[in-house]
C-alpha positions in Angstrom: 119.4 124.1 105.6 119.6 123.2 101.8 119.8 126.8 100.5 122.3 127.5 103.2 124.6 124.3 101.8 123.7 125.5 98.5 125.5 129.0 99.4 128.2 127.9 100.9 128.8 125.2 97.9 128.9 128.1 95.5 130.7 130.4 97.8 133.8 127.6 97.9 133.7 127.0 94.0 134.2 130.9 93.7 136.8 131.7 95.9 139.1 128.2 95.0 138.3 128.1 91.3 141.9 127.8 89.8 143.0 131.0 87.0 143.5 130.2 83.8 146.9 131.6 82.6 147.1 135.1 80.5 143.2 135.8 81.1 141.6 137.2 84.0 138.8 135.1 84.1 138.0 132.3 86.8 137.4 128.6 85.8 134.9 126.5 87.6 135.5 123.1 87.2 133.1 120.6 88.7 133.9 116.7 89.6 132.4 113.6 89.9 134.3 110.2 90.2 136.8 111.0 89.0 135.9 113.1 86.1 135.7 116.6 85.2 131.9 117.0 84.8 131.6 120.2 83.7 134.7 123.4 82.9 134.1 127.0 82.1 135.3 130.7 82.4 133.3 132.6 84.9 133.0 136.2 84.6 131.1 138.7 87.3 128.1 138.6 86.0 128.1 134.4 85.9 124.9 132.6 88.5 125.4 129.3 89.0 122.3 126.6 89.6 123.2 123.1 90.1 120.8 119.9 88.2 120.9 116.6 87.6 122.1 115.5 83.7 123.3 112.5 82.0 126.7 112.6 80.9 128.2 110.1 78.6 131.1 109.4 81.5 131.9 105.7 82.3 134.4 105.0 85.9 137.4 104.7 83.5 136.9 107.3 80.4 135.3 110.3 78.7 133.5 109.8 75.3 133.9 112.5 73.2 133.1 113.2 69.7 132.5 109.1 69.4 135.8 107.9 71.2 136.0 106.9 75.0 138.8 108.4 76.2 141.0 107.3 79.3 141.0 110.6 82.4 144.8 109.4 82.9 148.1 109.0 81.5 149.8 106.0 81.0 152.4 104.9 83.7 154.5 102.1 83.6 153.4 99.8 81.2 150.2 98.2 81.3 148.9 101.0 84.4 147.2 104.3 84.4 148.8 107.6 86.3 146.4 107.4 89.5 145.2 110.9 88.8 144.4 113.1 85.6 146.8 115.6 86.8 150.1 113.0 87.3 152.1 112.9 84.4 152.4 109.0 83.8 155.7 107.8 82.3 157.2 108.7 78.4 157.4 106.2 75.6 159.4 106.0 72.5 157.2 105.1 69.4 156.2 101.7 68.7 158.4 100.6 72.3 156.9 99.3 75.5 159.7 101.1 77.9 158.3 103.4 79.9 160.9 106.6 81.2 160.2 108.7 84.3 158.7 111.8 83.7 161.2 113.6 86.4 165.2 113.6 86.9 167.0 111.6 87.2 166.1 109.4 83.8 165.1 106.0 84.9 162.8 103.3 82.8 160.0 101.3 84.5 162.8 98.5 84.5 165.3 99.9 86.4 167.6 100.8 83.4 169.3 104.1 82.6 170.8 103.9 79.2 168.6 105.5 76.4 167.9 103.9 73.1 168.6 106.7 70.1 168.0 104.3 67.7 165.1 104.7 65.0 162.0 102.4 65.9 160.9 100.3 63.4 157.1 99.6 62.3 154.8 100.1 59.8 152.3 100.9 63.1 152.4 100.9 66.8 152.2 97.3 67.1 149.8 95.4 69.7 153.0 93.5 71.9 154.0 96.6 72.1 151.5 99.1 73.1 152.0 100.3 76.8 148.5 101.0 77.5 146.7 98.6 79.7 144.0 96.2 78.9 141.3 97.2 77.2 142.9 100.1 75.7 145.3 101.2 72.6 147.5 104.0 71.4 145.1 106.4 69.6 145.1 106.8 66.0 145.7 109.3 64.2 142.3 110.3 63.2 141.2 110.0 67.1 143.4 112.7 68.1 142.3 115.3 65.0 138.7 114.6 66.7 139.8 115.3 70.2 141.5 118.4 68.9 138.4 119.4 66.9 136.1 119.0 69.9 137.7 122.3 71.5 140.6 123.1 74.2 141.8 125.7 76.6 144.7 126.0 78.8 144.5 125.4 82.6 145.2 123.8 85.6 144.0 121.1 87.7 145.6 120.4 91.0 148.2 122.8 90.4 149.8 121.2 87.3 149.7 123.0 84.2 148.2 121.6 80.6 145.3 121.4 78.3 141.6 120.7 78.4 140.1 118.4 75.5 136.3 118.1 74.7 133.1 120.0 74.3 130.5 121.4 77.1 130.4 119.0 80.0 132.7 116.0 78.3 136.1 116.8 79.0 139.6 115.1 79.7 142.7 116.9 81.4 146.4 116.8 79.4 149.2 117.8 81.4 152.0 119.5 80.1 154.6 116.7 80.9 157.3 118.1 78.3 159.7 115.4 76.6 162.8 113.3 76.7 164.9 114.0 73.9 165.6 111.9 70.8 169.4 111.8 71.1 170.1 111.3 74.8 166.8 111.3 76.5 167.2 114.7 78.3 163.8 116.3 79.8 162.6 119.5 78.3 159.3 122.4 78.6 158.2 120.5 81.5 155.0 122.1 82.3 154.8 124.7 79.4 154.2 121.8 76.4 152.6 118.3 75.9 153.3 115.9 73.3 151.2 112.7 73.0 151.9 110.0 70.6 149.6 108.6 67.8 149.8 104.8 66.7 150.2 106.4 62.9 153.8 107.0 61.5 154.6 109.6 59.0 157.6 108.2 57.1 160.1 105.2 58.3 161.6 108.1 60.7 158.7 109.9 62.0 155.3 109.5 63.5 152.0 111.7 64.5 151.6 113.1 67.7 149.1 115.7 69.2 151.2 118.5 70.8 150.0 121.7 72.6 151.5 124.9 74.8 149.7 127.6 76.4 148.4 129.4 73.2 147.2 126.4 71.2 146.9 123.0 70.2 147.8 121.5 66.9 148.9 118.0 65.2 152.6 117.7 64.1 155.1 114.9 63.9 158.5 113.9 65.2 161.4 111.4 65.3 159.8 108.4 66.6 162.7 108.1 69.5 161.4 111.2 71.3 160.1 110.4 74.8 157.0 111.4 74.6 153.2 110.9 76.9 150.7 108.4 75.9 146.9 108.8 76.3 144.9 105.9 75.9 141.5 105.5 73.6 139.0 102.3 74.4 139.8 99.2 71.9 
């Protein structure tokens, strides 16, 4: 009975593995609480045995090069998305407002009328951090780590974005897009991410870990972009 469970286990995880865009490759993703235990490309000649490991997961986060990472978005302030695969809400820098993700343009408090205005701040400062208890906006530094732990395009649940980490520590990015600087328009919904860092480049700008399809890479931007934010464990 065990090897026949075992076969039709394997059987499912083959034929409803999700394709990662531009390669012709399958991707096995297995989870476990919550948490994407293990990812990778399977090719033809791929077996697949099942065992027990430890894996440096807790019920909330993914540690991975050193930093415990959140599995979700943030949503409106002070909450998590209630899946890796939602997109959460978008924040300006350094302000605790959080905008829908989706048309029409709404904040968490019921307003409509977007702020174009330069934030202020020498940091993303505590009263204002969206992210809920326990956790902060990620420095800069953080995010060069997560990005130098590895990351491939994919989906999970049918929403497009970008796998961080190494081996079997991983966390899931969607590719929310953005709400623009001068009127809070939304934009490359499912095709880019851009996540904020506490650090600021500048009195205008600030750091933010961006990705598409092809790549992954640390840039920054005027600080009233709408962007997501991914929490990292105070």
């Amino acid at each position: 009975m065990k090897r026949i469970r075992f076969i039709l286990i394997t059987f499912l995880l083959l034929a409803f593995a999700p394709y990662v865009k531009g390669q012709e490759k399958q991707l096995i993703m297995v989870h476990k609480n919550g948490n994407i235990s293990y990812a990778s490309n399977l090719t033809t000649s791929d077996s697949i045995a099942f065992s027990k490991f430890n894996v440096p997961h807790t019920s909330s986060g993914v540690l991975i090069n050193g930093v415990l990472w959140a599995t979700c978005n943030v949503n409106s302030p002070g909450t998590f998305a209630s899946s890796p695969s939602e997109s959460g809400m978008f924040y300006q820098w350094n302000r605790r407002i959080g905008w829908s993700s989706t048309n029409p343009m709404i904040n968490h408090e019921g307003g409509t009328d977007w702020d174009s205005s330069t934030p202020t701040g020498d940091t993303w400062e505590a009263a204002n951090d969206p992210c809920p208890a326990g956790w902060r906006v990620p420095t800069l530094s953080e995010q060069q780590s997560l990005l130098a732990s590895g990351s491939f395009w994919g989906e999970l649940n049918g929403v497009s974005g970008r796998f961080f980490g190494n081996s079997d520590q991983r966390v899931f990015f969607p590719a929310a897009g953005y709400r623009d600087y001068s009127g809070g328009s939304l934009s490359t919904v499912g095709s880019n991410g851009y996540y904020w860092s506490s650090t600021p480049n500048g009195s205008e700008y600030a750091c933010n870990l961006g990705f598409q399809s092809g790549y992954a890479y640390m840039a920054d931007n005027w600080r009233s972009y709408g962007f997501s934010v991914r929490c990292v464990s105070e």
